[in-house]
N, C-alpha and C positions, 0 to 999 in steps of 0.2 A: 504494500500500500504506500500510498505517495507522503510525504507528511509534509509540516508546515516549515517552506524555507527558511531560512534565515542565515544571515552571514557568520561564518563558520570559519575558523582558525588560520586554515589552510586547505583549497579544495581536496589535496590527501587525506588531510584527516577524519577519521572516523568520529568526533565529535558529537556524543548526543547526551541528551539530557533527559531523564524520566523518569515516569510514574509508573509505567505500566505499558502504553502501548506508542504515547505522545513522542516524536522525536526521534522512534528507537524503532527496531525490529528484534522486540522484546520476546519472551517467552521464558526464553529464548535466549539473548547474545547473542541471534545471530549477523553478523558486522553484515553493512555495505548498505551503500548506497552511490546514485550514478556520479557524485562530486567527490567519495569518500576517497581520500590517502591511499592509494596505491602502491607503494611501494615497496622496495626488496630487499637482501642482502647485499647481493651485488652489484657493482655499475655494471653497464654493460659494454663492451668495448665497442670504441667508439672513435672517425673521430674529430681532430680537437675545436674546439669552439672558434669559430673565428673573432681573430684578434686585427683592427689595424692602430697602430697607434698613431697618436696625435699629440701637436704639442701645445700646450693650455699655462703659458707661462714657464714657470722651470719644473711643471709636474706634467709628465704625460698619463694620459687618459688610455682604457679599452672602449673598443668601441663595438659593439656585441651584435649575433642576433639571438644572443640564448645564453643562459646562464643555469649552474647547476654547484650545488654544496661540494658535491663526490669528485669534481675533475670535467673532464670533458661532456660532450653532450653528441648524442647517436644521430643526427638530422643535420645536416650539411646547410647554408645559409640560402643555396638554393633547391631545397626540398620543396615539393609539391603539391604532397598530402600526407596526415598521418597513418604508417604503416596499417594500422587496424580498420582504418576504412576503406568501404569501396567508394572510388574518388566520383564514378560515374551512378551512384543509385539516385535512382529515381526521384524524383520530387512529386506529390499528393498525397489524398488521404486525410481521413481524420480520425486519430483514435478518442478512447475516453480512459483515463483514470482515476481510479479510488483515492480517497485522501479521509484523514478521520477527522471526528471535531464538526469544528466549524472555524470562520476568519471574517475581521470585522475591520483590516486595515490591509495598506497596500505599502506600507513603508517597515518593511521590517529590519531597518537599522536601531530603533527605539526600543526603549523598555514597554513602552506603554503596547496598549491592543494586541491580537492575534494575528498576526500574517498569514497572508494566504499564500500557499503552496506556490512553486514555480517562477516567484517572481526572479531568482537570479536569470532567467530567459530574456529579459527586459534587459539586461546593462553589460555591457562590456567591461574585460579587465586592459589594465595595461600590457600582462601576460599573459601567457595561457601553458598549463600545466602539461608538459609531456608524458600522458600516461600508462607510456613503455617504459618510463626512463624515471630511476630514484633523484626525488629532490630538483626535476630539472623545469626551467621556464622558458618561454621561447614567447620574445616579442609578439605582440597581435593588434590592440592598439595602439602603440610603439610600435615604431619601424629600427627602433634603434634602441640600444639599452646602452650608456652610457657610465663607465666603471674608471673613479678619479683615481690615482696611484696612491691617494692618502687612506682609501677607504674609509674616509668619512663622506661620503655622498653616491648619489646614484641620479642621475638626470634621463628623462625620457624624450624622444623624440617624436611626437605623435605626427601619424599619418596623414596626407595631406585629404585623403579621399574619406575622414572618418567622418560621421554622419550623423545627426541624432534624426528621428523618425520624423521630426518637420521640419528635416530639411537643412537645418543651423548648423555648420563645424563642428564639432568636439574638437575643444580648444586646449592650449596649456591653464589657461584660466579656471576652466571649469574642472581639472585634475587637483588641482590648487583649493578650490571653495571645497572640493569632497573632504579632501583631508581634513580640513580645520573644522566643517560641520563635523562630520563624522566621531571627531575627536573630543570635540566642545560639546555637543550633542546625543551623540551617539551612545550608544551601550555600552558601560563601562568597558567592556574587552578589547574596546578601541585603544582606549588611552595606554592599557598596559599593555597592547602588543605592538603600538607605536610606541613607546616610552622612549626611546631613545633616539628617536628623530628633533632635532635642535628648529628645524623651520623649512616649510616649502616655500617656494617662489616659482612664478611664470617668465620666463626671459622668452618675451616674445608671443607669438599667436600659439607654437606648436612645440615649445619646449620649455618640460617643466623639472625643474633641479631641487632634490631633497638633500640636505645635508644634514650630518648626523651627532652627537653626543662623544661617541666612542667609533674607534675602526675595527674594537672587537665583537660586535653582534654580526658575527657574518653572513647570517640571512636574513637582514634589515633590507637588503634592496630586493631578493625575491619577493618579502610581504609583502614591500608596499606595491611591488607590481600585479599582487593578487586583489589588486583593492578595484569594487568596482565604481564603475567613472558614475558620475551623477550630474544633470544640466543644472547648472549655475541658474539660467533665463529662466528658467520651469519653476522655480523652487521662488525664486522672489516674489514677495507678496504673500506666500504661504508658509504656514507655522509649521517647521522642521521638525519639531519635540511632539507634535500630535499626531494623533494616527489619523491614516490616509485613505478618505471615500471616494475617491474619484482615479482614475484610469493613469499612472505616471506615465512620464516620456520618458523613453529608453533611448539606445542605439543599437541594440543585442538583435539577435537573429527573428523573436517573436516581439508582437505586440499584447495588449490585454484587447482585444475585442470587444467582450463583455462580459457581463458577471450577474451572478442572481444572488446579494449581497447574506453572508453563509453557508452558501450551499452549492454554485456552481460556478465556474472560470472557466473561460475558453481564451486561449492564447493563439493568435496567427501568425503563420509566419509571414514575415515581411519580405515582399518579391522586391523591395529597392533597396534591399540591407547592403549595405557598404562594404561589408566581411565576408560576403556569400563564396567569392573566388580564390582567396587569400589560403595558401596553403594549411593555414590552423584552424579553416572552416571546410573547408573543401568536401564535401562526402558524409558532411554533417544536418541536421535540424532536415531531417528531409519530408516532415510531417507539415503538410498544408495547416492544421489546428491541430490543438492538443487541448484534450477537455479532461475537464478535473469536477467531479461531483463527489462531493463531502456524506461521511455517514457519518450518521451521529455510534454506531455499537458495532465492531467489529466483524461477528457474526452476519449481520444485515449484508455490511461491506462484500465476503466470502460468499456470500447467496445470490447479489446481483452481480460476481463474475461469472458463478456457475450458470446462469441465467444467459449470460452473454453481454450484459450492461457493460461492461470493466473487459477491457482487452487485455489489461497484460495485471501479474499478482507478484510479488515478492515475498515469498512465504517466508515468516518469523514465529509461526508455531508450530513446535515438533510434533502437537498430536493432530491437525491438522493436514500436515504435510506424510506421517504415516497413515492418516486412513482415512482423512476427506477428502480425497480426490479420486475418489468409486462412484463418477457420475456417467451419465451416457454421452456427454459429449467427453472425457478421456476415454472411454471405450472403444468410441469411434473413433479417436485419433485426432478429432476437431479440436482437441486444447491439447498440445504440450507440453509436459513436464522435463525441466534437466535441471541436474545439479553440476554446479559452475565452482569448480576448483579453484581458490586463489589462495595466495602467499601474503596477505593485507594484513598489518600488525588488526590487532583484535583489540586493545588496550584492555581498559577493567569494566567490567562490568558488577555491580554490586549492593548489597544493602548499607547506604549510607545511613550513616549517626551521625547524625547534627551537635557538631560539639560546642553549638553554639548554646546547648543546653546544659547544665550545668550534669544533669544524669549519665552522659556521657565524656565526660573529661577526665575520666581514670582509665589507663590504657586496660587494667585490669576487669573492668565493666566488657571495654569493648570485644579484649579475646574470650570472656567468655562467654557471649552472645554470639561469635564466629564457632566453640565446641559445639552448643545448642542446634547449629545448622545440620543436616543431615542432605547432602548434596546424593549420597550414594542412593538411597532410598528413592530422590527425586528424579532423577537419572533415568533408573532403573524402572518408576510406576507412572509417571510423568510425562517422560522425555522420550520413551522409545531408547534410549540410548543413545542419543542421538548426536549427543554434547562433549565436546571436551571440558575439564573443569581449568578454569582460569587461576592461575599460581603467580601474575605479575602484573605491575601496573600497562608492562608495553609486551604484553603474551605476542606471541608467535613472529619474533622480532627478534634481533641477534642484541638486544637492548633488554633483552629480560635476563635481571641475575638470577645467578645457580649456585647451589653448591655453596662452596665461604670462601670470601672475599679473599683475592689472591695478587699479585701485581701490580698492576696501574691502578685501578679499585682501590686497593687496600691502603695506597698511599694516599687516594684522595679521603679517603675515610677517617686516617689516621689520627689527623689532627681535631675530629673531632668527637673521638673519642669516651670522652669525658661526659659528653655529653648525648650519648646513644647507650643502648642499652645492651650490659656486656654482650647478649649470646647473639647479638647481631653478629660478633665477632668469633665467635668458638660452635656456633651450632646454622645449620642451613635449615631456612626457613622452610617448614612443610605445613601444608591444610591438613586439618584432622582428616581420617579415611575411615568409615563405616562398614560394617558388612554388609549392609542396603534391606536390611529385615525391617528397619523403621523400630528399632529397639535399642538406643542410643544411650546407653549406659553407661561408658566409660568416659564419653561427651557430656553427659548431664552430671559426672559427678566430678571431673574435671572444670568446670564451668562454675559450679557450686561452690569447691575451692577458693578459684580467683573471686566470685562474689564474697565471699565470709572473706578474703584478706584486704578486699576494698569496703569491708563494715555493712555488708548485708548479712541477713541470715533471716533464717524461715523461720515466723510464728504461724500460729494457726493454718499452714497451708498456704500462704502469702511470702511473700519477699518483700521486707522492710528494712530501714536502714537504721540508726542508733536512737532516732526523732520516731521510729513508729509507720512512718511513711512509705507507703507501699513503691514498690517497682513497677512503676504501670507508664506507657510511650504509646502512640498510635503510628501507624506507619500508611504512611501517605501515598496515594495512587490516583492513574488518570484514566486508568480503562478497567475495565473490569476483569481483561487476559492474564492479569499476572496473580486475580487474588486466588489463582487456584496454587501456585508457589506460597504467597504468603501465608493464607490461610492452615495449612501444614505447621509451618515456620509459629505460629501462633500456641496451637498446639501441643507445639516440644516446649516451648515456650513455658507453658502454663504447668509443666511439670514441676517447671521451680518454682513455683508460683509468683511469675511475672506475667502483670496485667497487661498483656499486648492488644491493639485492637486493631483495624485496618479499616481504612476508610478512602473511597475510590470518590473524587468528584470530576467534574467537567474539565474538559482540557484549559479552557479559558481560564475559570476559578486556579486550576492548578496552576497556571505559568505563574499567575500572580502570587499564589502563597509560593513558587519556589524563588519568585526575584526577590521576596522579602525574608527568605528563611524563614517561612513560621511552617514547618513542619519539627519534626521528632526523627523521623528514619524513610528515607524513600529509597526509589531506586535507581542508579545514576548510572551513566554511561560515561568512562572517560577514555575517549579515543582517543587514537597514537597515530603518529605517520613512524616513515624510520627515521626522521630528522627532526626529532623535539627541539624546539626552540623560544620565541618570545612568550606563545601563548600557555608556556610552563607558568608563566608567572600569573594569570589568569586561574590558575587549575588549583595552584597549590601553595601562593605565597600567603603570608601573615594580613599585608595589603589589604587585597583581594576577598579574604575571609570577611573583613568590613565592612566592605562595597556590597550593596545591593544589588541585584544583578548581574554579578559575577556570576563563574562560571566552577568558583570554589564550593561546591555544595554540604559536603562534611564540615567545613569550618577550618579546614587545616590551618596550623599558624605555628611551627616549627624553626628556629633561627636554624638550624643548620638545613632546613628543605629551602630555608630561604636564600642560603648562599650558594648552594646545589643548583638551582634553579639560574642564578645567575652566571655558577660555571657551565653549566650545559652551556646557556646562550651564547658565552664567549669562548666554548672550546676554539681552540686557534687547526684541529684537525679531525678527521673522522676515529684514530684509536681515542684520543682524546674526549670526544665526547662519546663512545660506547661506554668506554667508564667510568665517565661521573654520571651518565644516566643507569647505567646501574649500580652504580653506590647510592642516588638517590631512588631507585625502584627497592631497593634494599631498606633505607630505611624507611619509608615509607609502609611496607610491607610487616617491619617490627614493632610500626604502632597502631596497627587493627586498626584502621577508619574507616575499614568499608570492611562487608563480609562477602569475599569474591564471590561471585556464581559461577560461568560458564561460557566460553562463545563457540563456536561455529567455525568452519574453516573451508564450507563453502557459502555461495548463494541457490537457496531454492527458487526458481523462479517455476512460472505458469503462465503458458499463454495462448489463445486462439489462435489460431492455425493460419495467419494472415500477413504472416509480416516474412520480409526477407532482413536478411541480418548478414555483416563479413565474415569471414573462414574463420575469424576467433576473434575474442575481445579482448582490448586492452589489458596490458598484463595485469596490471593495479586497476581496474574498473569493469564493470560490468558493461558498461556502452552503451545501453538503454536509458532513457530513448534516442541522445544522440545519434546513435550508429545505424540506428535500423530504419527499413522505409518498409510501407505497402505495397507487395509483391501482388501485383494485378492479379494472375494467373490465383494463386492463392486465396486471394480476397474472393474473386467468382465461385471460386469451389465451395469454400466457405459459405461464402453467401444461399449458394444452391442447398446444401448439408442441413442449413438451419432451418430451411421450411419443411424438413421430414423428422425435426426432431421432438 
């Protein structure tokens, strides 16, 4: 199912946020979506970037059309298309897809309102993410990427032919007013994952230069070229901080056409789009509309695909994807089922404890609410099997620590010592393991322990602390999919006689109690790319925990995650930052803030039997909808199939 956009770390990153089904393809953990973090182990050989220099006073300059963390970039300056499309598919058609909720604004840079799905279709970036290729960017509104020998700056050079949909330039001016709104305005995740930009300025119509704080955040110039562009002329006159009823002006491949304000968006694509021939679009947006109709319950969602309402499904529930898909149209072969193999870090998925409550601020609360957990049990009567269980902040990523700290690790750790908790350092972190009977005994009396040495203990059948006061939290949800996990979890729960309760409200209500942290424990999603960088400090600084609207949802607020965070950003190399992101996945992992679950390590997808798609997708993306078009020949057959069904 589609969910509600919103601007997101890094198009790699797996980034979500939830209750239940809002944001996530929960269940589940299962990763991915068509913007998520793609990324891998290895670069690929390649090669090298084109470079000419130039002389800018007594500093010479690169002058780029692609830039990447790892070294070199796979795409030659005169490439054509990206390898995973077919350059020549088709253009019409119109599909429909699912999206849950509902959305009451069209500006989803704000805290305020609910955004509706799709809008990144509307705006253009300065780059565009290579998504064969780890950490890499390749101009697209920029024709040039501009790299100063001081590495305090990054300048763009936008294209002469770029366009906003009435027609007006896309200026350096208008690259310039995004940033400062965005920043002054914008959702607090702005500010901290620009934090180290000093000031932008326009030199001229079509070139706009960032300079920077420090020359050690070495993916300050990819960000900001993931930033999308916004019209300056569009925006004057109206309140930037409010949410948005009316149709924005883009420059992107689609328009908003129209909308049935909660419930339906239909997105067009624009046959005068400026980018349609430009190698980084070429074989892409090949859908004449793209329609999105909102369900309010899941369930409902699954019935009007089966129905044939909903073209395409992204399955994120394991008992669903084992045994609701026994309909006549997969019998007949008129819908599609495959499971899509990627190597996409998984990050954490988990039950967060808000330690912004005072019930959770003993590490020893939190591991024993992590014993209490019975994953094997859930796995096993739940899940089909279906799950790997998740063991690290950056899972399935050469960025998750193992084992005890050894070498480069061990020396960034060293120093702080003192202040980590010894077995960080003498014992390798393991999740309880269960024998999956659902009779958790050496977990519940384990648990019990660390409560009585944090001053709980059981009267009457309760869990109260030295005041009398019971142990009772509610754990907050947006759908109703996941209370068949929690509810379990409540259960074991109540063995020690802690009052847990679970409480599921509407997506909207939910976004607001989570910008304001007023829940207890929910359930969060913290996606990874393989190049962690600004929006670390977003996730998991001290900052950030204060800020409403962050994207720190536990409350973390640790001085050594807080200096961790800023070595990642300024690793000066790739051994460099593998190990202090896992000395910080390390510690983070020794003070229980989340109770892992589980992710996935493919995408289940579903879909009518209508669409043509390339010989493979992207290595890091699924490609959908980008990639695929309406395969005529198909569509007809289709179309014939459904009046005998």
């Amino acid at each position: 199912m589609a969910r509600a956009w919103r601007p997101v770390t890094k198009p790699w990153v797996n980034r979500r946020r939830t209750g239940g089904v809002m944001r996530a393809k929960v269940d589940s953990g299962a990763p991915g979506r068509h913007f998520h973090a793609m990324l891998r182990r290895e670069l690929l050989a390649a090669p090298a970037v084109l470079a000419i220099p130039i002389t800018a006073g007594a500093q010479a300059a690169r002058r780029v059309h692609a830039i990447s963390l790892l070294g070199d970039v796979a795409l030659p300056p005169d490439f054509t298309h990206w390898p995973f499309v077919n350059p020549d598919a088709p253009k019409g058609g119109e599909i429909t897809l699912g999206a849950l909720g509902s959305f009451d604004s069209f500006n989803g840079f704000i805290l305020r309102g609910t955004p509706a799905v799709g809008l990144g279709q509307l705006y253009d970036t300065l780059t565009v993410t290579g998504q064969d290729e780890a950490s890499t960017e390749y101009a697209h509104l920029a024709s040039v990427i501009e790299l100063p020998a001081d590495g305090l700056g990054v300048a763009f050079e936008l294209r002469e032919a770029a366009r906003w949909h009435d027609g007006r330039p896309v200026t350096a001016a208008d690259v310039a007013w995004t940033f400062d709104t965005l920043r002054a305005q914008g959702r607090p995740f702005y500010r901290a994952y620009w934090g180290d930009v000093e000031n932008v300025r326009a030199e001229g119509e079509r070139r706009v230069v960032f300079r920077f704080k420090t020359a050690e955040n070495r993916e300050l110039a990819q960000v900001l070229g993931q930033m999308p562009v916004l019209p300056r002329h569009w925006w004057e006159g109206r309140d930037f901080s409010r949410p948005l009823t009316e149709s924005p002006l883009g420059c992107g491949p689609y328009r908003l056409e129209r909308f049935e304000q909660g419930r339906t968006l239909v997105y067009r694509r624009v046959d005068s789009y400026w980018a349609r021939d430009l190698p980084t679009r070429r074989g892409t947006n090949n859908f004449d509309a793209i329609r999105y109709e909102y369900f309010r319950d899941s369930t409902v969602a699954f019935e009007a695909f089966k129905a044939g309402q909903i073209d395409f499904r992204t399955e994120n529930v394991a008992r669903d994807w084992a045994t609701g898909y026994d309909f006549p149209a997969v019998r007949r072969g008129l819908v599609k089922r495959e499971t899509v193999r990627h190597e996409i870090p998984t990050g954490m998925q988990g039950f967060a404890m808000n330690m912004r409550r005072p019930l959770f601020q003993d590490v020893r609360v939190r591991e024993a609410l992590m014993h209490v957990f019975d994953y094997e049990w859930l796995n096993a009567n739940i899940f089909f099997g279906l799950y790997a269980r998740t063991n690290s902040f950056f899972s399935n990523s050469e960025l998750a620590s193992s084992g005890l700290p050894t070498g480069a690790e061990l020396a960034v750790l060293e120093p702080f010592r003192a202040q980590l908790p010894p077995q960080l350092f003498t014992q390798e972190f393991r999740l309880p393991v269960t024998d999956g009977s659902g009779n958790n005994r050496d977990g519940l009396r384990r648990a019990l322990e660390l409560l009585r040495g944090a001053g709980w203990t059981v009267r009457d059948r309760r869990l109260v602390n030295a005041q009398g006061a019971p142990f009772r939290f509610e754990i907050l949800l947006s759908s109703p999919t996941f209370e068949r996990v929690a509810l379990p979890y409540v259960q074991w729960l109540q063995r020690l006689g802690i009052e847990a309760t679970v409480r599921t409200v509407d997506p909207a209500q939910y976004q607001v109690r989570m910008d304001a942290f007023d829940y207890d424990m929910t359930v969060d999603v913290m996606g990874q790319s393989l190049s962690p960088g600004n929006e670390q400090r977003d996730y998991f600084t001290c900052e950030k925990a204060r800020q409403n609207g962050s994207q720190n949802i536990p409350g973390i607020c640790h001085p050594v995650i807080d200096q961790l965070v800023e070595q990642i950003i300024t690793a000066p190399d790739r051994d460099a930052l593998v190990a202090r992101t896992r000395a910080m996945d390390r510690v983070l992992l020794w003070n229980h803030y989340v109770i892992p679950n589980w992710h996935n390590r493919a995408f289940w997808i579903a879909h009518w039997d209508r669409f043509g798609l390339p010989p493979r997708p992207p290595r890091y993306g699924l490609g959908f909808p980008a990639t695929w078009w309406i395969d005529p020949t198909r569509d007809r057959t289709l179309a014939e199939a459904r009046r005998s069904l």
